[in-house]
ZARO-83924 format. One line per field, with one value per atom (N, C-alpha, C): residue number from 1; residue in three letters; atom name; x, y, z. Coordinates in Angstrom, 2 decimals. Layout:
nr	[NUM  ...]
rest	[ALA  ...]
atom	[CA  ...]
u	[X  ...]
v	[Y  ...]
w	[Z  ...]
This chain:
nr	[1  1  1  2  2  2  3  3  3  4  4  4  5  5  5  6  6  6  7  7  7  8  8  8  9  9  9  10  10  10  11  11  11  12  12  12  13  13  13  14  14  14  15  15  15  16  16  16  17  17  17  18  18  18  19  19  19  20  20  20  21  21  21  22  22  22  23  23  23  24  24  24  25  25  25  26  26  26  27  27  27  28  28  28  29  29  29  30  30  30  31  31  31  32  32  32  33  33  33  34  34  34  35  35  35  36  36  36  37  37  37  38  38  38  39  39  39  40  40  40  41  41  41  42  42  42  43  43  43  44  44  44  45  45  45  46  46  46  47  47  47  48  48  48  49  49  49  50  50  50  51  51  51  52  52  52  53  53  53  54  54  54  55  55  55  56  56  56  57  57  57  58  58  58  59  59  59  60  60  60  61  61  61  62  62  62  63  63  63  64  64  64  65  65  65  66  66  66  67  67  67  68  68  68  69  69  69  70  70  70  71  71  71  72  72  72  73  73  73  74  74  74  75  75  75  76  76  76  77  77  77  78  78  78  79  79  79  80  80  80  81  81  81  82  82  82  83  83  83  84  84  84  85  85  85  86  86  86  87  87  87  88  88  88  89  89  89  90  90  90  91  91  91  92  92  92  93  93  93  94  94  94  95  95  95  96  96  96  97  97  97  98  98  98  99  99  99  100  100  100  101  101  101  102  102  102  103  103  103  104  104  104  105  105  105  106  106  106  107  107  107  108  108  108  109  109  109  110  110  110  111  111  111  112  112  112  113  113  113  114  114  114  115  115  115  116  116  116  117  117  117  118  118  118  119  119  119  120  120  120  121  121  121  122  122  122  123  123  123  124  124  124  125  125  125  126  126  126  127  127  127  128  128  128  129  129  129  130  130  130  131  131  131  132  132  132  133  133  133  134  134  134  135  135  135]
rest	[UNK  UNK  UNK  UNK  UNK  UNK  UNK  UNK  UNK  UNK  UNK  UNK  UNK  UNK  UNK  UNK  UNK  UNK  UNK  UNK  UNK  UNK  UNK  UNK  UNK  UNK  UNK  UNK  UNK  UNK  UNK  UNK  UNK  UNK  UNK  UNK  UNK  UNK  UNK  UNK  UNK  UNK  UNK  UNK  UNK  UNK  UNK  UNK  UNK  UNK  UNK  UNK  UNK  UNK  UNK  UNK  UNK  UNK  UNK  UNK  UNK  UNK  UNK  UNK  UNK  UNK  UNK  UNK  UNK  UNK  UNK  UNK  UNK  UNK  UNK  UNK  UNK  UNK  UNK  UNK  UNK  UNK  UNK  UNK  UNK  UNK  UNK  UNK  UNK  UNK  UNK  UNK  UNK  UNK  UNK  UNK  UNK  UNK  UNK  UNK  UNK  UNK  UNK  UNK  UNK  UNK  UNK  UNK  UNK  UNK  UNK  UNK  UNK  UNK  UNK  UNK  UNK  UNK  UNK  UNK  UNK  UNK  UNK  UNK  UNK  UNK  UNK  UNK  UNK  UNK  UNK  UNK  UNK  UNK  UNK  UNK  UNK  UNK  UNK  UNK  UNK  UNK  UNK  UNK  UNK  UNK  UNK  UNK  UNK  UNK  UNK  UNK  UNK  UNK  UNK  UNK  UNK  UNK  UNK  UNK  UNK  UNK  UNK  UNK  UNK  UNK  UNK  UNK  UNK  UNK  UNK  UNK  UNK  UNK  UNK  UNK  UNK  UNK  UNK  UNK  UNK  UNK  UNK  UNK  UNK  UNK  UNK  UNK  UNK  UNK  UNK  UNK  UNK  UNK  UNK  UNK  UNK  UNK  UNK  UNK  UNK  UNK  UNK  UNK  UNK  UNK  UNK  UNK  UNK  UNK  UNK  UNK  UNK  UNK  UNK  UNK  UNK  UNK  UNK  UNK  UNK  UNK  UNK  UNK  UNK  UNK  UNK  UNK  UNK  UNK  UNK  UNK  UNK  UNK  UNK  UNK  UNK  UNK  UNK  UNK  UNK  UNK  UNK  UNK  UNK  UNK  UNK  UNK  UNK  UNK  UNK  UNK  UNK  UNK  UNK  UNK  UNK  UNK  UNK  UNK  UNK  UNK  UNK  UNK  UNK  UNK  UNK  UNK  UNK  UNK  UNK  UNK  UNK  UNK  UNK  UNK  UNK  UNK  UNK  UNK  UNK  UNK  UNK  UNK  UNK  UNK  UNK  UNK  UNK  UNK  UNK  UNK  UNK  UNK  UNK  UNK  UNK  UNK  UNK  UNK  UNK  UNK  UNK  UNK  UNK  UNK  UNK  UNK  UNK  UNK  UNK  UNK  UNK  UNK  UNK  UNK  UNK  UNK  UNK  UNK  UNK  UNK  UNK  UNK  UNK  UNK  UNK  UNK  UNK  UNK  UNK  UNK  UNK  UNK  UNK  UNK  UNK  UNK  UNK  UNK  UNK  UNK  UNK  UNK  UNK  UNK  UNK  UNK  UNK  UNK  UNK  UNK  UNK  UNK  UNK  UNK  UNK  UNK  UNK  UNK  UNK  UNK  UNK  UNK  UNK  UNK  UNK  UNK  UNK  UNK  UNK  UNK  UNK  UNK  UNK  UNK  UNK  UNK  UNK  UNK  UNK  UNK  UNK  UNK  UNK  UNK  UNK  UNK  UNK  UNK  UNK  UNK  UNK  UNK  UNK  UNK  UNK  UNK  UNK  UNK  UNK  UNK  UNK  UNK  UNK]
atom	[N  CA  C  N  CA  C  N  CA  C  N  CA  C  N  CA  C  N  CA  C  N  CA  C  N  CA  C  N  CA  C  N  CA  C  N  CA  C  N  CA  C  N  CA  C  N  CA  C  N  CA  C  N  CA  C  N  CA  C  N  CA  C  N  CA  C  N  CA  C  N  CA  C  N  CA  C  N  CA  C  N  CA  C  N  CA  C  N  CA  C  N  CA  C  N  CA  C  N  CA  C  N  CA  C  N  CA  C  N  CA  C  N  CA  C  N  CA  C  N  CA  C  N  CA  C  N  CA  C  N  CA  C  N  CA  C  N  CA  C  N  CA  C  N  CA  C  N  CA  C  N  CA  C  N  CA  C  N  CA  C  N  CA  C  N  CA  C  N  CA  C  N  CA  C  N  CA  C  N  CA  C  N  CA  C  N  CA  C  N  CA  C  N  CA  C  N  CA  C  N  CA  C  N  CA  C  N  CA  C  N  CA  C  N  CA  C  N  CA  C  N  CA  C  N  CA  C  N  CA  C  N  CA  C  N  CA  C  N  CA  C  N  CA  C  N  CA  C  N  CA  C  N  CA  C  N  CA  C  N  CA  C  N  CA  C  N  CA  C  N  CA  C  N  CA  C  N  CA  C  N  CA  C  N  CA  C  N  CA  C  N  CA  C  N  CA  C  N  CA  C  N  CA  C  N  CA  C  N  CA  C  N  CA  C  N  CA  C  N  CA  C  N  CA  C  N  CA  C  N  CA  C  N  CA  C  N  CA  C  N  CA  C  N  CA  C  N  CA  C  N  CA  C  N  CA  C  N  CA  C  N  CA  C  N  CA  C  N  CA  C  N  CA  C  N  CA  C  N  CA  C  N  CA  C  N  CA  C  N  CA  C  N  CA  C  N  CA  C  N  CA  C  N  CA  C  N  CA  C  N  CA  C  N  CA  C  N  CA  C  N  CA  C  N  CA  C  N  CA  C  N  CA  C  N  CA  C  N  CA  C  N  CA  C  N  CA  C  N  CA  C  N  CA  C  N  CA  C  N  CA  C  N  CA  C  N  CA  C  N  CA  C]
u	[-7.61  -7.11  -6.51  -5.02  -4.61  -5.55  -5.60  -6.01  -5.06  -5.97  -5.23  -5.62  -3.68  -4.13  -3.52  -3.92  -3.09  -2.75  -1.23  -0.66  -0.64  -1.27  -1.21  0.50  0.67  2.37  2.45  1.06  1.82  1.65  1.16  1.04  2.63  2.72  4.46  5.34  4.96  5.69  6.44  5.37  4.94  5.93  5.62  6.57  7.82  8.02  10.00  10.41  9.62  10.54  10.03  9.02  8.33  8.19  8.84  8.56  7.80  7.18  6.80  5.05  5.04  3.48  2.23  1.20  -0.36  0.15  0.85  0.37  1.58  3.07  4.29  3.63  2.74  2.37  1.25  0.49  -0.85  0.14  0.88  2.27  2.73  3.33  3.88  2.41  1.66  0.85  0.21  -0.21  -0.55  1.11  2.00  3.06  3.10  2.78  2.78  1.47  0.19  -1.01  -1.71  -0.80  -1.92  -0.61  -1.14  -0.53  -0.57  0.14  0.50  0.42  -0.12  -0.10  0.38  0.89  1.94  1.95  1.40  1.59  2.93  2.95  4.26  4.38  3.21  2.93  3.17  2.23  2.11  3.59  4.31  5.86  6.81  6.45  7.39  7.36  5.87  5.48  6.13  6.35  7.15  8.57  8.88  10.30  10.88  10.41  10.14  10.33  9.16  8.68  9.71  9.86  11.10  12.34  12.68  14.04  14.34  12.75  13.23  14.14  14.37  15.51  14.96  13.50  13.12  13.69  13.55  13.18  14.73  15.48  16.87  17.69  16.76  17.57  16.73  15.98  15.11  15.29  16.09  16.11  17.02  18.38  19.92  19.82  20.37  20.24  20.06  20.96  21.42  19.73  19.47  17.76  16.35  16.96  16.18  16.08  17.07  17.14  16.36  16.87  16.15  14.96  14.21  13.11  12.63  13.25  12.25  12.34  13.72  13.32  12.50  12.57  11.08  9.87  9.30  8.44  8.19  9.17  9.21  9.15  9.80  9.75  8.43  7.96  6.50  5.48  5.41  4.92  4.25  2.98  2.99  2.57  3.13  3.07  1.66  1.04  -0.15  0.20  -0.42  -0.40  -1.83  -1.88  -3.48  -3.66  -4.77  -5.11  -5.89  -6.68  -7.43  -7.48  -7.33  -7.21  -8.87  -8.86  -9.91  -10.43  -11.38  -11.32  -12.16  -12.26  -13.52  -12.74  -12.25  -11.57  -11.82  -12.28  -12.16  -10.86  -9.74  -8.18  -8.02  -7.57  -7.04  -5.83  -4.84  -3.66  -3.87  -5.33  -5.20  -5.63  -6.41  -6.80  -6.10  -4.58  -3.68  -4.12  -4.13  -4.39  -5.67  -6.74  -8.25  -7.80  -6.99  -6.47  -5.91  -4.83  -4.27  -5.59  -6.13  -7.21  -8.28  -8.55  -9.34  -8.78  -7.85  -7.39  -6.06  -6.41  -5.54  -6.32  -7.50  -8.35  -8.40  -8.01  -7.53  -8.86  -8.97  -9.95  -9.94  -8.99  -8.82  -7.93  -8.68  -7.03  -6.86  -5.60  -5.30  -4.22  -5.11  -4.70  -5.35  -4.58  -4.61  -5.45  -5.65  -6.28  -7.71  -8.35  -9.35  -10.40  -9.87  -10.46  -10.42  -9.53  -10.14  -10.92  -10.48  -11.22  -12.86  -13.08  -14.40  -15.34  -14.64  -15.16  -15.57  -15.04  -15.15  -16.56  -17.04  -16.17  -16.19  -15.39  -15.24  -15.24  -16.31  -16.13  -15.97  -16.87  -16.51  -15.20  -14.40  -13.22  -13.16  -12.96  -12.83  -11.42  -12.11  -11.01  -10.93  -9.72  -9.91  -8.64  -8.34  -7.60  -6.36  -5.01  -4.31  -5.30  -5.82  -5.82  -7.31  -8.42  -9.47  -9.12  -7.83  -7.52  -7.02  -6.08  -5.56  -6.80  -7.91  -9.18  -9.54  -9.39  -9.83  -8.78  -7.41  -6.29  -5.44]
v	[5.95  6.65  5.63  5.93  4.95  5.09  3.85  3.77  4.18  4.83  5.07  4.56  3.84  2.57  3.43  2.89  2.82  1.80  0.85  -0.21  0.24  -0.71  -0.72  -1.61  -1.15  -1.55  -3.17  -3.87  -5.37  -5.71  -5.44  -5.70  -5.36  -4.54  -3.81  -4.97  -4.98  -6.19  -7.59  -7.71  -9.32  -8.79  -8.00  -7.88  -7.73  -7.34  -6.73  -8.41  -8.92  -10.65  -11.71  -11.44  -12.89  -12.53  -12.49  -12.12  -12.44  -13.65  -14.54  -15.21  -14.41  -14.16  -13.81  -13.85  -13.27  -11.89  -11.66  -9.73  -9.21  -9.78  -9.61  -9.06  -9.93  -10.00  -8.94  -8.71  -7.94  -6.39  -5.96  -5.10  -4.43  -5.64  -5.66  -5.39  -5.71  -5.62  -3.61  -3.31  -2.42  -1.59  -1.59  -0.92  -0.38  -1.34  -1.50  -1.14  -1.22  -0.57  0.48  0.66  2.12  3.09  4.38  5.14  4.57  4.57  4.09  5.29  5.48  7.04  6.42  7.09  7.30  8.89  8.80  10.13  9.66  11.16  10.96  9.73  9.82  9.03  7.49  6.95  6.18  5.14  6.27  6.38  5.95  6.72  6.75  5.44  4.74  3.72  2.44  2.34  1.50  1.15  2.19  2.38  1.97  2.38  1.98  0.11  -0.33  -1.39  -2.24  -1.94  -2.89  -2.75  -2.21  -2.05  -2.93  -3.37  -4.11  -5.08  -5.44  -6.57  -7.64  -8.40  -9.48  -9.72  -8.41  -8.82  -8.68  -8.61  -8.66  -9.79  -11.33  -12.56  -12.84  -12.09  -12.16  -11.01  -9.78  -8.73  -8.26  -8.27  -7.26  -6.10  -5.30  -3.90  -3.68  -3.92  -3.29  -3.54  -4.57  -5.18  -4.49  -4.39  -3.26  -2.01  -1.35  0.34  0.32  -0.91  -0.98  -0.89  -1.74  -2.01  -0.60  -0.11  0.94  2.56  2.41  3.27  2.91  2.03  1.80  2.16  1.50  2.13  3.92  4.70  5.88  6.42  5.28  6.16  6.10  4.93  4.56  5.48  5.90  7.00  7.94  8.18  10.22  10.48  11.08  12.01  12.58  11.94  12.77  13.97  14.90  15.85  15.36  15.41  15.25  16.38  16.82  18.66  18.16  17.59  16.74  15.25  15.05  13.76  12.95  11.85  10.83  9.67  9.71  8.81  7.97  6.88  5.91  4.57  4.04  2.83  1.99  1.07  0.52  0.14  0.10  0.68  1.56  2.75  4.21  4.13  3.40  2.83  3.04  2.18  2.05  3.39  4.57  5.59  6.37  5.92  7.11  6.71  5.40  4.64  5.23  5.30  6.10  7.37  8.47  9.23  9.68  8.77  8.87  8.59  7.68  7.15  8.52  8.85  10.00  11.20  11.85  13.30  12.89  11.60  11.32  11.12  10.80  10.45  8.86  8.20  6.62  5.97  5.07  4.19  2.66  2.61  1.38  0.96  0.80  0.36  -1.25  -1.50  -3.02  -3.24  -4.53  -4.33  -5.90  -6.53  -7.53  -7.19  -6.11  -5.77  -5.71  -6.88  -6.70  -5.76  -4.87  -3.92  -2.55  -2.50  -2.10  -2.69  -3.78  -4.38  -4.79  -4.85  -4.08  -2.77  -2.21  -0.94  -0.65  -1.97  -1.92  -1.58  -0.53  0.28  1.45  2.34  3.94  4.83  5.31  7.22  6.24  5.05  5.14  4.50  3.98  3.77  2.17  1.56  -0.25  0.05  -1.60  -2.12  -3.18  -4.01  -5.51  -5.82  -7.11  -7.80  -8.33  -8.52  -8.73  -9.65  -11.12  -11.83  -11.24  -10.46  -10.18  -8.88  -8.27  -7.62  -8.23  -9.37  -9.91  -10.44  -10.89  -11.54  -10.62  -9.17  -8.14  -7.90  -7.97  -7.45  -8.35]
w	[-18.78  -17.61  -16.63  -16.33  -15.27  -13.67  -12.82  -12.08  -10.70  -9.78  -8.83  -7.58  -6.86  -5.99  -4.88  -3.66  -2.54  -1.75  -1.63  -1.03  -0.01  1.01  2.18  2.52  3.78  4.17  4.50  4.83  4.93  3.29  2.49  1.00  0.67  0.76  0.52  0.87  1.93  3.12  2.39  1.66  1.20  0.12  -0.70  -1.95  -1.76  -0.56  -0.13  0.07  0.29  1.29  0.05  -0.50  -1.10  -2.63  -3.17  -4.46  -5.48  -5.44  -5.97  -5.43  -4.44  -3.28  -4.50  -3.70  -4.36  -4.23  -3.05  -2.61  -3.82  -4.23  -4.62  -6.72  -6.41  -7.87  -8.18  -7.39  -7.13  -6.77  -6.08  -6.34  -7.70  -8.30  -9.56  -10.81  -10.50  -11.30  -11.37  -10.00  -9.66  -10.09  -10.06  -10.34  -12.36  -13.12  -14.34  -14.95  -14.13  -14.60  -14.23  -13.37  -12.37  -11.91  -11.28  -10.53  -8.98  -7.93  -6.54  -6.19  -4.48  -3.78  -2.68  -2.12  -0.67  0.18  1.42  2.15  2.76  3.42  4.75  5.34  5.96  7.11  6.74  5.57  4.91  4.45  3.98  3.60  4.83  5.76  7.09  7.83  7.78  7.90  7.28  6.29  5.49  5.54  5.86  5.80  7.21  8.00  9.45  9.83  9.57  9.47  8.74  7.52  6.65  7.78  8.51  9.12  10.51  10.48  12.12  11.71  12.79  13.35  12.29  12.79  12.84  11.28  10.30  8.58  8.00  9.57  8.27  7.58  8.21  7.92  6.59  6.05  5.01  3.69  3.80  3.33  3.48  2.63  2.97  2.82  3.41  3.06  1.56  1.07  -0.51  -1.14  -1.11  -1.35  -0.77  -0.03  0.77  0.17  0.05  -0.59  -1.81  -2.58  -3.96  -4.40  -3.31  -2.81  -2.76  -1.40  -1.38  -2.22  -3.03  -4.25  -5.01  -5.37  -6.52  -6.33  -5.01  -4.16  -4.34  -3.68  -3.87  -5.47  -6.06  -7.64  -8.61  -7.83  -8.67  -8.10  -6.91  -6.32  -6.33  -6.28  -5.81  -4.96  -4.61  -2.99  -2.91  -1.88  -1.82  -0.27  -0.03  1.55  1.95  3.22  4.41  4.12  4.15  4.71  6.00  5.77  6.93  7.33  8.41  8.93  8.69  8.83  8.50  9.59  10.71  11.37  11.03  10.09  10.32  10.25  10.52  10.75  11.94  12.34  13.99  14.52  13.36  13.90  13.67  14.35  13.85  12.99  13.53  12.80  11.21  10.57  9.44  8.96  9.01  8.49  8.24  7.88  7.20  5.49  5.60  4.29  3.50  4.19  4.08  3.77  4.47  3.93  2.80  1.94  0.95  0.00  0.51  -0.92  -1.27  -0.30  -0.22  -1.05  -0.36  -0.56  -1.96  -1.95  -3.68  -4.93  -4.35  -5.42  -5.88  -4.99  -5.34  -5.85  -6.88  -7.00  -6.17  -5.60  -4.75  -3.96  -2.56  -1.68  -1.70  -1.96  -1.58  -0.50  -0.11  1.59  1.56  2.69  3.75  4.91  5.31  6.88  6.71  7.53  7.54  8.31  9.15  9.53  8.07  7.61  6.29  5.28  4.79  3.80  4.47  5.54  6.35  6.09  5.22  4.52  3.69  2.76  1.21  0.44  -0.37  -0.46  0.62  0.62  1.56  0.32  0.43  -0.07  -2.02  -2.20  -3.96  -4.09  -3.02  -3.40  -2.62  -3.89  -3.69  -2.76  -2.00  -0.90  -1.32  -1.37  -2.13  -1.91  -1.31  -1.02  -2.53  -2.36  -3.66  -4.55  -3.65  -4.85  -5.76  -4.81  -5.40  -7.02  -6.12  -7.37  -8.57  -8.45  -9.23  -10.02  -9.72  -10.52  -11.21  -11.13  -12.17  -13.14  -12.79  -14.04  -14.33]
């Protein structure tokens, strides 16, 4: 049974600019062995974020789009029915969300106010390279 992940957006991050990163590879890896979940929010988030100013001397458009079709195509859409507060950032509990109401076996993530959780609800939190030590 494939595994089901949820990328958090600076993990994403790392893979759009650094290709060649712990998080870029831990990405790619999770792309080729597992299912990836993405809400709205989650989604809107990303897309958002890739567009500032700061990331465009790092990321051309055309690279960009590509980027984030793949993203979208590797994908499944999860819906909230209910929101999730246990995070000591609220920010991060859209992420708790998807893992939850997707059924995820693991979020990977950089943020340590999540990876503070590890696990939530049965569902591993683990940083790229800790994942990379399992696959």
């Amino acid at each position: 049974m494939n595994a089901r992940i949820v990328i958090d957006t600076d993990v994403y991050i790392s893979r759009a600019l650094r290709h060649t990163s712990v998080p870029a590879k831990a990405v790619d890896t999770a792309w080729l062995e597992a299912t990836t979940l993405l809400s709205a929010p989650t989604w809107h988030e990303l897309r958002i974020v890739l567009q500032r100013k700061k990331f465009e001397r790092y990321i051309d458009p055309e690279t960009l789009g590509a980027f984030l079709r793949t993203v979208w195509l590797y994908a499944e859409q999860v819906s909230i029915p209910t929101p999730i507060r246990a995070c000591r950032d609220p920010r991060a509990d859209k992420f708790l969300e998807v893992a939850v109401h997707g059924r995820a076996d693991l979020i990977l993530t950089g943020d340590a106010d999540l990876l503070a959780l590890h696990p939530y609800e049965g569902i591993a939190i683990l940083a790229p390279a800790e994942f990379l030590q399992t696959h």
